[in-house]
C-alpha positions as CSV (number, residue, x, y, z in Angstrom):
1,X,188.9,53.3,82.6
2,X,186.6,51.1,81.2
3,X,182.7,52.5,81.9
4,X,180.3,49.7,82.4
5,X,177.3,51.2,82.2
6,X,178.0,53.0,79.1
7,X,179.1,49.2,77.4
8,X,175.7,47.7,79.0
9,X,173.4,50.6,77.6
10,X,175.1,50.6,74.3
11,X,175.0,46.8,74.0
12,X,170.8,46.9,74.8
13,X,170.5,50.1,72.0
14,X,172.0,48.0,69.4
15,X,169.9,45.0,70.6
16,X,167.2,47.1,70.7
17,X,167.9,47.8,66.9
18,X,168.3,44.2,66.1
19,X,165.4,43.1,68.0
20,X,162.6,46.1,66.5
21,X,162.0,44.3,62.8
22,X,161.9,40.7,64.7
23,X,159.6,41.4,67.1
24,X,156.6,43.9,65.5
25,X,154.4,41.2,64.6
26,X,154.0,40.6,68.6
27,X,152.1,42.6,71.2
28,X,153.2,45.1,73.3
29,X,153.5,42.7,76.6
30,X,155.9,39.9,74.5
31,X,158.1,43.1,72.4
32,X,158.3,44.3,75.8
33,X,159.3,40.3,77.0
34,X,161.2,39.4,74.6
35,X,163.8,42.7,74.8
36,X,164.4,42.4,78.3
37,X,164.9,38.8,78.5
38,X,167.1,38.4,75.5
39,X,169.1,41.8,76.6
40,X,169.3,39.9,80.1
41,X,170.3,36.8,78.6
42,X,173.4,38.1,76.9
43,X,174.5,40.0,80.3
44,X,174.0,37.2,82.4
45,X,175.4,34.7,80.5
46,X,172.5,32.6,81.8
47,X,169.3,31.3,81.2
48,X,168.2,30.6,84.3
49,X,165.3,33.1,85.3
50,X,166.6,34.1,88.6
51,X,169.7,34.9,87.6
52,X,169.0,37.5,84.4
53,X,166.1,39.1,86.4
54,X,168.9,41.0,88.2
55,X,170.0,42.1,85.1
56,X,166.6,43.9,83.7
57,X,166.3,47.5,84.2
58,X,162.5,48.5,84.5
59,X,159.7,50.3,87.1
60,X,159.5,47.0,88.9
61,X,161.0,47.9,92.7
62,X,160.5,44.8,93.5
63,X,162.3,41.5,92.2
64,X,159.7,39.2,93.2
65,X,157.0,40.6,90.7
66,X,159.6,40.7,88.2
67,X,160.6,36.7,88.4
68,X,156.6,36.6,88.6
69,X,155.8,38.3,85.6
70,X,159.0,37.0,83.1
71,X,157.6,33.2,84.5
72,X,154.0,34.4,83.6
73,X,154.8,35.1,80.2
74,X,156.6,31.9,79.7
75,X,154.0,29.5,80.6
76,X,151.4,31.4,78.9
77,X,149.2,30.0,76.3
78,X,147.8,33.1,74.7
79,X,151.5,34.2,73.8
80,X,151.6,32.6,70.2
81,X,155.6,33.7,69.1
82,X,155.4,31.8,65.4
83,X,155.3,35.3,63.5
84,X,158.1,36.2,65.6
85,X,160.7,32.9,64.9
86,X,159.2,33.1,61.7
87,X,160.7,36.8,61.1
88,X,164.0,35.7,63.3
89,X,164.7,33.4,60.9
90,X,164.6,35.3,58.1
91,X,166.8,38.1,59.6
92,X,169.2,35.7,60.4
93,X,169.3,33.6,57.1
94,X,171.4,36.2,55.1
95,X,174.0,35.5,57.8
96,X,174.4,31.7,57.2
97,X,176.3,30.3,54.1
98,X,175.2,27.3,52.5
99,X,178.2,25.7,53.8
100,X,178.0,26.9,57.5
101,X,179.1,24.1,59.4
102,X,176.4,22.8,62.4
103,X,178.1,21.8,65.5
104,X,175.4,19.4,67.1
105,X,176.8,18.6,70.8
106,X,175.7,14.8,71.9
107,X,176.9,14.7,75.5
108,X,173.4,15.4,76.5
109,X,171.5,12.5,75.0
110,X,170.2,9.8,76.7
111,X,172.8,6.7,76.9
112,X,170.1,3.9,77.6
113,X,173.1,1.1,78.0
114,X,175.7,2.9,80.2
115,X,175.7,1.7,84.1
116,X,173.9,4.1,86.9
117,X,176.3,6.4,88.7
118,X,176.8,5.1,92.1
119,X,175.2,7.2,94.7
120,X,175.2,8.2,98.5
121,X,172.0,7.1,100.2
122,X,170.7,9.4,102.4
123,X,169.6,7.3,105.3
124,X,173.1,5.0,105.2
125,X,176.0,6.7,106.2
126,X,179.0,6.6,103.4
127,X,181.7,4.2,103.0
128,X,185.2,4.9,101.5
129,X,186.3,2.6,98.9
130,X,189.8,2.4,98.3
């Protein structure tokens, strides 16, 4: 039998560990941030704040507060996080080979020659085309 929550709190232990050296050069508030949201990012499989706010365990009874606070710190100004890429990127440097290949996906660029998608208007009723 396959124990869930034993998988989920080993998985945010080891994330934990992963996440200590990256995140010391930030305050207490954005370590705190930046564990919980990662750590709820990988169980969710989302990034949508709604969504992974179910999936961080803390005091917080209420979820309201907690979609309040994780939006708070993400339009914050006084949260500067350069000394915190800056230390990701070295952790994560050794991993990449000079020859890693970069898969860049272009579906999401903007195609400024391709025709509008028809629409249904709201205030005509439908038609079927056949």
């Amino acid at each position: 039998m396959i124990r869930k929550d034993f998988i989920i709190c080993k998985t945010r232990n080891l994330l934990n560990q992963f996440m200590a050296p990256i995140t010391e050069k930030a305050d207490k508030p954005r370590q705190k941030f930046l564990r919980q949201t990662v750590s709820a990012i990988l169980l969710s499989g989302s990034l949508i704040v709604t969504e992974l706010a179910h999936w961080i365990r803390d005091d917080c009874s209420d979820i309201f507060h907690r979609l309040k606070r994780l939006l708070n710190h993400l339009v914050s100004t006084r949260g500067d996080l350069t000394n915190v890429v800056a230390a990701y990127r070295q952790k994560v440097a050794k991993y990449i080979e000079p020859d890693t290949p970069l898969v860049i996906d272009l579906t999401d660029l903007a195609k400024p020659r391709a025709r509008k998608m028809k629409r249904r208007s709201a205030s005509k009723p439908s038609k079927v085309f056949r």
